[in-house]
Phi, psi and omega in degrees: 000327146335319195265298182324301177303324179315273155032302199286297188315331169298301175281011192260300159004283234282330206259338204302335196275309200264015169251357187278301185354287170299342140290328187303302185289007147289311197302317186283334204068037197271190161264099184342317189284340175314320182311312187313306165319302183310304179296295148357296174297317153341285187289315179293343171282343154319256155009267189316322173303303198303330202274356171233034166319289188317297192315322206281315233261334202274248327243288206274317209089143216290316169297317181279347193269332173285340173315300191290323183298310157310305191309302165312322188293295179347284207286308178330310205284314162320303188309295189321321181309325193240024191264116165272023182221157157282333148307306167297357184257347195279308186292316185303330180311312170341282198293324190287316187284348192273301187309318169287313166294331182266318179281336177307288183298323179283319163329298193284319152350289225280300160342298180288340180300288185274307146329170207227128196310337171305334193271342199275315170270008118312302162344300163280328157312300177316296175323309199286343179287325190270277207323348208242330175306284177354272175315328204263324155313335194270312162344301207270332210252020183239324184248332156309315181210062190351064160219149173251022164291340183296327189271307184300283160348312173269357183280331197288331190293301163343281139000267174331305167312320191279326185296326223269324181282324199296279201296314166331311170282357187310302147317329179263007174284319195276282191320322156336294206260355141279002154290109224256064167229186194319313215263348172298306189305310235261338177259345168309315183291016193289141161285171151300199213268306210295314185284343171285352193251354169273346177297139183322098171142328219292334197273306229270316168268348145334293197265347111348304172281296165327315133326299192274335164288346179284345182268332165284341146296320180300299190309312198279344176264274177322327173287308175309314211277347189281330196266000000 
């Protein structure tokens, strides 16, 4: 259940930049279209997080590695609440999307790792329950308090909130991947980019996840800011 709230909170993230966007980019003095930059700076970082997980998850553990993960989105989002510059949203992107990448990947590692596969797709249900949160927060921190520094201060608040339970639980993290049963081992054993990229399917779902992420930035960043 932990990893599932993480879950909401990781999908609460994702829409903010583009319902926040038509108040924001005034506020910086950007050029509208620049948020594509911004998502960007996110997403590769994104990226680059997801392709060293493993190494983070066999090193740290499935806990310090959400601890920390949370943690950066927090304080990023924090950053964000209070940044007039467009250079600064651009660094903060950095920690936030590296923050999304290690709880995206790592969430699924460890599910899949303990768990039984219906859970892994409870799992993306929870993401889509906070995607759908996101936007309703920002919403409300845009008419409650005509800013849109307001959603990011409470989605960063959450993030903190969240950080505060993951350590508090840090036993029970640690006691998962010491248990010696199939599904402990199984996650110690997670492989790497090269040997998953050998698996029957992997190119094919590989380029597959590409296409579609790309229609889920594109909708989620530009589908927020138009309606």
């Amino acid at each position: 259940m932990i990893v599932y709230i993480l879950f909401v909170s990781l999908g609460m993230v994702e829409p903010l930049l583009g319902g926040a966007w038509p108040s924001m980019y005034s506020d910086i003095g950007a050029d509208p279209a620049v948020a594509g930059v911004i998502s960007m700076f996110i997403a590769g970082s994104t990226i680059l997080a997801g392709i060293v997980n493993a190494r983070f998850l066999r090193r740290f553990g499935a806990g310090v590695v959400f601890a920390t993960s949370v943690g950066l989105m927090g304080i990023a989002l924090l950053g964000f609440s209070v940044s007039s510059s467009f250079v600064l949203m651009l660094l903060l992107a950095i920690p936030l999307g590296f923050g999304v990448g290690h709880m995206d990947v790592g969430a699924n590692s460890f599910v899949t790792a303990h768990y039984k596969p219906q859970y892994v797709n409870w799992l993306h249900g929870f993401w889509a329950l906070g995607a759908s949160i996101g936007p309703v927060v920002m919403a409300f921190g845009l008419v409650q308090f005509q800013t849109w520094r307001a959603g990011y201060r409470m989605v960063g608040g959450v993030h903190l909130v969240m950080l505060i339970i993951v350590l508090a639980l840090l036993p029970l993290w640690r006691r998962a991947s010491a248990e010696k049963t199939e599904a402990a081992q199984s996650e110690q054993e997670t492989p790497g980019l090269l040997e998953l990229s050998r698996l029957k399917g992997a190119k094919a779902g590989a380029l597959t996840l590409f296409f579609a992420g790309g229609m889920e930035l594109a909708t989620g960043l530009w589908g927020s800011t138009y309606l």
